[in-house]
N, C-alpha and C positions, 0 to 999 in steps of 0.2 A: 092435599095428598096427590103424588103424580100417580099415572097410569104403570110406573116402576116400581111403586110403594111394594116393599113385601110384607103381607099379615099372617100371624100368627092364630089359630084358632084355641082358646081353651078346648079342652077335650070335653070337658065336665060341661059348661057351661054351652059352649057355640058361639059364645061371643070372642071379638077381638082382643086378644090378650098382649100382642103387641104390633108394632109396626115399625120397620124402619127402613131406609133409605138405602141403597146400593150405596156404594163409595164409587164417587165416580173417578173416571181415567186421573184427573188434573191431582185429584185430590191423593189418591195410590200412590202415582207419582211422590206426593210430600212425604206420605204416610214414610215409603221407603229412605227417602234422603234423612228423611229424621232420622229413623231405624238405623239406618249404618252410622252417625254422629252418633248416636247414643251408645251403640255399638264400642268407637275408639274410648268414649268415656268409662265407660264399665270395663273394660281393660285395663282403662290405667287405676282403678281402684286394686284395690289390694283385696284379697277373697274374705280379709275377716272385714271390710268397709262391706260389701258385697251379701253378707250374711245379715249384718245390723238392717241394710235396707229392706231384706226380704222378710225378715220377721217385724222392720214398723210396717210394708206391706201386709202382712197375716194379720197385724194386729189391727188395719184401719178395716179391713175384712170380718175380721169377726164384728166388730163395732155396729156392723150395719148386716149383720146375720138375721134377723126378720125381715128386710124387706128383699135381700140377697133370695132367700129360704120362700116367698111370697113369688118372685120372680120366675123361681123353678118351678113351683106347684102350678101357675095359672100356665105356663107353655107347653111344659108336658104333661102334668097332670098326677105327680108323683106327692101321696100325701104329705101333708104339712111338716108333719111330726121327721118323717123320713129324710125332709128336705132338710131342716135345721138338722138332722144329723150330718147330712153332708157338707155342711159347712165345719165341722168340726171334724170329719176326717178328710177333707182338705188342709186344714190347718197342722191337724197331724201329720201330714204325710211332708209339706211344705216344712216344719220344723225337725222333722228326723233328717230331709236332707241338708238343712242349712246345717245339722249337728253334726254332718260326719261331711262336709263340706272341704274346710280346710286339709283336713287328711287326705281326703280324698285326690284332690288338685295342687296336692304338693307335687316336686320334683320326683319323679323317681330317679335317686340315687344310685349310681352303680357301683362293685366293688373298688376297691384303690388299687390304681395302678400307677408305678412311677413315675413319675413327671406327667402324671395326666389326670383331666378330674373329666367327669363323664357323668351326664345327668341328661336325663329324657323330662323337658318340660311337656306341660297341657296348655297348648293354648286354644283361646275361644275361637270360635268357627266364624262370626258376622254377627247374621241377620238368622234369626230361627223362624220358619213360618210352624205354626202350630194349629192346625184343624181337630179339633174335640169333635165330639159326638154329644147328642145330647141327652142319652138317657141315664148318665152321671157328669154333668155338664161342668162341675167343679172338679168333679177327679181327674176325668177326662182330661182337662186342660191344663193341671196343675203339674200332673207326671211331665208337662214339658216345660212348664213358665218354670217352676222353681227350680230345679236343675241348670237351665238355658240361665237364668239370671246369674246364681250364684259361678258357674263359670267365667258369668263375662259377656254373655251373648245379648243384644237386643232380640224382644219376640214380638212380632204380629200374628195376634190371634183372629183367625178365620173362625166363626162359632157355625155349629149346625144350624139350617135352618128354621129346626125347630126349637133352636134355646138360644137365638140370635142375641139375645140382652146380656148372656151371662156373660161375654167378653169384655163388655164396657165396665163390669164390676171389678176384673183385673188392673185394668189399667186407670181408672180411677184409683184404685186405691195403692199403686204402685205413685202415681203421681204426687198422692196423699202424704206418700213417706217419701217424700223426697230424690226419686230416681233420679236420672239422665232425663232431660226432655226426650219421648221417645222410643224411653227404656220397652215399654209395654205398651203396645198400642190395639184396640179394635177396630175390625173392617167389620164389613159385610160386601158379600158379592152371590155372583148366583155361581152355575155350576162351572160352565164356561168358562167366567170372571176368573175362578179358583186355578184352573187347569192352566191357564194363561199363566198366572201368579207363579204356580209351581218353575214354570218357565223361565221367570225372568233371573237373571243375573245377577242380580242384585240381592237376592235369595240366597242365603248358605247352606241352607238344611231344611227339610220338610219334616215334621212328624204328623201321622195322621192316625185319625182311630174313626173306624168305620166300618162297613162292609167289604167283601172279597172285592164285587164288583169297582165299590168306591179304590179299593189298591188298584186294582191294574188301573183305572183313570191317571192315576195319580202317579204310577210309574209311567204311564204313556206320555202324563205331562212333560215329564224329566228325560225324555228319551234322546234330547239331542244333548243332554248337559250330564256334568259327574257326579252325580248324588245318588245317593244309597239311601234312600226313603227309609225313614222309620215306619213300620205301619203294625199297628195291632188292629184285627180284622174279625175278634169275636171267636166263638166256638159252639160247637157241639157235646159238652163237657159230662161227661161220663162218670156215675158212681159203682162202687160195686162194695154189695154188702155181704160179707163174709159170714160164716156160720157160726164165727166167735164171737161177732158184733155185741156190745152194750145197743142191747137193741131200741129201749125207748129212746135212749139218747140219739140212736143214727137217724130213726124216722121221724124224729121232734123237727134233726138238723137239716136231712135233705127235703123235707118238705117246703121249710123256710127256705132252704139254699133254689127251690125251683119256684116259689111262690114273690119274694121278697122283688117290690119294685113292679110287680105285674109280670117276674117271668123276665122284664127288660135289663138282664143284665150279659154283660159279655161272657163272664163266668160261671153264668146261674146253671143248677144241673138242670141238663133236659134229657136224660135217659140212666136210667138205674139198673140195673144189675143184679137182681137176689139173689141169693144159694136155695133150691128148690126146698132146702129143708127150713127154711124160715120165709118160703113167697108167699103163702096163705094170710100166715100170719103180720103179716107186713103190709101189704094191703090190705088188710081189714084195719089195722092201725094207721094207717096214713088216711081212709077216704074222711074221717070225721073231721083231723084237721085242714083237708083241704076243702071241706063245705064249711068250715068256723070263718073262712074270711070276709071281710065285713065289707061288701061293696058300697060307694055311695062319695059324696061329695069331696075331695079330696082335702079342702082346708077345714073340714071336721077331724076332730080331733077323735072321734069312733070309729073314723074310715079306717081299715085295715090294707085295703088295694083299693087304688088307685084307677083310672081309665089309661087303657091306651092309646097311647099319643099320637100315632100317626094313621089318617085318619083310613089309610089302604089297607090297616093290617088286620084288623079284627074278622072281615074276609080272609086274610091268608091264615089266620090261624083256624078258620073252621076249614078249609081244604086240608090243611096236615091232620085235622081228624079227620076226617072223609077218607084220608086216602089211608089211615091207619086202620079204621074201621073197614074197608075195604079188604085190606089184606089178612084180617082174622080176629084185629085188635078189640076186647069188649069196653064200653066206654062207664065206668063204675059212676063217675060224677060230674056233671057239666060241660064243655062240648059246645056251647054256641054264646055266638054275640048276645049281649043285652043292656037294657039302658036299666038306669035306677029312676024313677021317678017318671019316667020319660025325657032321660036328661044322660048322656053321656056316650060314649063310645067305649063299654066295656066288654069283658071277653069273661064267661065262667071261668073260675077256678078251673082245670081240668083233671082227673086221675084215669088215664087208659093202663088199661094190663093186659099181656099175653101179647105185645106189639110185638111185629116181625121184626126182624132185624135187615129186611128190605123196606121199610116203610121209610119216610122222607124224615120221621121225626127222628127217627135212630144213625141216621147220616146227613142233617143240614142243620141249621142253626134256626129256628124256630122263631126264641125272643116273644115267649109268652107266658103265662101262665097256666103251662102242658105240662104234666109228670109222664111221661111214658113207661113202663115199667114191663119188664121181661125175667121170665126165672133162666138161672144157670145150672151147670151140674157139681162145675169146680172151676177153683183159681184161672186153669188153664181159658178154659172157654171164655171168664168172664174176660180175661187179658185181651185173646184175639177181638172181642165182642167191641171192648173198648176202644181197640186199635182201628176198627175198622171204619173211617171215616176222613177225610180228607180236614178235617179242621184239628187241632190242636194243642187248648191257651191251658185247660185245667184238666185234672179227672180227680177222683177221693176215693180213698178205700176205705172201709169200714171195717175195725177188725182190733182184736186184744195184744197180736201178737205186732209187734214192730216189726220182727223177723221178713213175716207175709209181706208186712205193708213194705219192706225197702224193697225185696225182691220182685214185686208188683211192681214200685215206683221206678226201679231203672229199667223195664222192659216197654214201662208205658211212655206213649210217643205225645209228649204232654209240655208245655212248658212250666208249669208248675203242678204238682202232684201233693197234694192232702193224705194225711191219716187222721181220721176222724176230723174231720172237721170240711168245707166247703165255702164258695163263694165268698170268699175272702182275699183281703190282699194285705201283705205286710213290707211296708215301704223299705224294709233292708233288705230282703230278701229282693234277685231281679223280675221284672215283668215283662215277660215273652211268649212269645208264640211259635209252634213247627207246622207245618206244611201249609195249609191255607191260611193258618189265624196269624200269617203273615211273619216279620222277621227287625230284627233290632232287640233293643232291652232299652227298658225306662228304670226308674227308682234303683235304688241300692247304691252302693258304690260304682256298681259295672254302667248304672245310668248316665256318668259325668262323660263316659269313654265317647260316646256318640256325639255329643256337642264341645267336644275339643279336639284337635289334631295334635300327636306325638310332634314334639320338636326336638331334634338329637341335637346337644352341647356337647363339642366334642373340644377340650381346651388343653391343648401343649404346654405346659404351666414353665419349661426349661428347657434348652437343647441339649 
């Protein structure tokens, strides 16, 4: 093992859960020249050859969905159970877009004009670099492999440092079904390495999913070159529970929508909203299911949450209590780091109530398992309450009436808005962000737009 080696820690454990090796210069180097050969290949296939490849791709994937599923839980620490779901909403997400594929990256056709035929093709961009995140290490990466393939595009996947293995499962199993040599390739690099990468010319497109911080690196990278980074950069996602709400149902949902994964999701809610005339009662409903979660070794099958993953945060998430509690907030249940057994890096369940709406949990993105919870008076307040915050990706209303929830949903400054429901994502539907949670769209149809350039045919058919 060189003095470069980079390791991985189980959370749960403290042992080494992986290791692997930088890519070095020589090797980058090939990663890319393949990358662009693979590239001209997958362009000249035709989009339904293109689609066949990426579902025998899904399908060598699922195949190897337990050790895939074993790979996630020991680097982050995300229960077992949880992990094999996420092989299977990869899969899903991968064959909704191969399904609406062909339509999708047809010609668009213009009206008829005499002696003229007029058609705006899609073509693929290159080389896609793709940087996932790792606390959905399969979703994360897949909103760009499967898209970026089926267009045409070669990708090299950068993985987080903390789920460095899941990229080699991509491209193994793209290799599996047959690609382009190249088609899919894994690195590893450090941070530097990356920012470089962004750089190079050889690079068509970036998609990244990260932190604020990690966007601007990543537009800094690209500062001398013309790309319009993709970047999803998480949120501060907002619920707000109306006074019509099917009540057990909204507190069953947002408890899971703030608790599921440890809290570690981009669109998990981390601040709620009630109508003064149901706050009582809503927090005395919510604190038993947030003491029901079942902490303890992640590949048990009893374990309910998971540890988190990194090994700096479990400290930041007792300072956004501190500083909540500080400002007035009372803390109903949990609130501090703790180990199971004497074994793991876990964080209490949390349920604060009566939080300011200056506190850090009510305007920054947390990424734990924190409910903050503040009463309102009406619609109006809960709207500005929600607005106010520089992130963007989700918010959910709670409520009987559709009416409320669209009138809500087009004032909220959200890239995707819920009624009744939370912390989800449906692959036809786009996946975006406004002000900080960054900017582009992945999945749906409007996802193909980003990894293809308009070409105008513009053909004189007679003089």
């Amino acid at each position: 093992m060189s003095q470069s080696t980079h390791l991985v820690d189980n959370p749960f454990t403290g042992d080494v859960a992986a290791s692997v090796e930088p890519t070095s210069p020589a090797k980058l180097d090939t990663v890319l020249e393949r990358a662009r050969a693979a590239a001209r290949a997958l362009r000249a296939l035709s989009v339904a050859e293109r689609v066949k490849l990426v579902l025998r791709a899904c399908e060598a994937m699922e195949k190897n969905t337990e050790a895939i599923a074993r790979d996630i839980t020991r680097q982050m620490g995300k229960p077992l159970s949880q992990a094999r779901g996420e092989v299977g909403g990869m899969a899903g997400r991968l064959r909704h877009m191969a399904a609406i594929a062909e339509e999708s990256l047809a010609d668009l056709v213009l009206p008829p004009k005499d002696g003229f035929e007029r058609r705006v093709a899609k073509e693929p961009l290159g080389v896609v670099l793709d940087l996932p995140a790792w606390n959905y290490p399969l979703l994360t990466a897949v909103n760009a492999i499967a898209p970026a393939v089926l267009a045409g595009n070669a990708v090299i996947v950068k993985h987080s440092p903390r789920t460095p293995l899941c990229g080699g499962h991509f491209a193994r199993a793209f290799a599996e079904a047959g690609a382009p040599d190249g088609a899919v390739q894994a690195i590893f690099l450090d941070y530097p390495g990356t920012e470089q990468l962004v750089g190079d010319a050889r690079v068509d497109h970036v998609l990244f999913t990260g932190s604020v911080l990690g966007g601007h690196k990543m537009q800094a990278a690209a500062r001398e070159r013309f790309l319009h980074i993709g970047l999803e950069l998480g949120g501060n996602d907002p619920a707000y529970v109306a006074p019509d709400c099917d009540f057990d149902k909204a507190v069953e949902n947002i408890v899971d929508g703030a608790m599921y994964n440890a809290g570690q999701s981009c669109c998990a809610v981390e601040r709620v909203y009630v109508h003064r005339s149901l706050y009582e009662r809503f927090v005395a409903a919510a604190e038993p299911l947030v003491r029901a979660y079942v902490l303890g070794d992640p590949e048990s099958e009893q374990t309910t949450m998971g540890p988190i993953a990194q090994p700096w945060h479990p400290a930041e998430l007792q300072s956004f209590v501190q500083d909540a509690t500080s400002l007035g907030a009372r803390l109903v249940t949990g609130g501090r780091a703790t180990q199971v057994e004497g074994r793991g890096r876990f964080f209490e369940p949390t349920l604060l109530r009566d939080v300011s709406p200056q506190a850090r949990l009510m305007r920054e993105e947390s990424f734990g398992p924190l409910l903050p919870i503040a009463p309102v008076d009406s619609d109006e307040e809960a709207l500005a309450l929600m607005n106010a915050s520089r992130l963007g990706l989700t918010a959910s209303v709670w409520t009987s009436d559709r009416e409320r929830a669209d009138r809500l949903a087009r004032q909220l400054e959200a890239g995707t808005v819920y009624m009744n429901r939370c912390d989800a994502l449906d692959p036809a539907l786009p996946w975006s962000g406004v002000k900080d949670s960054g900017r582009g769209v992945t999945l749906s149809a409007l996802g193909f737009d980003a990894l293809t350039r308009p070409k105008a045919l513009h053909y004189r058919l007679r003089f």
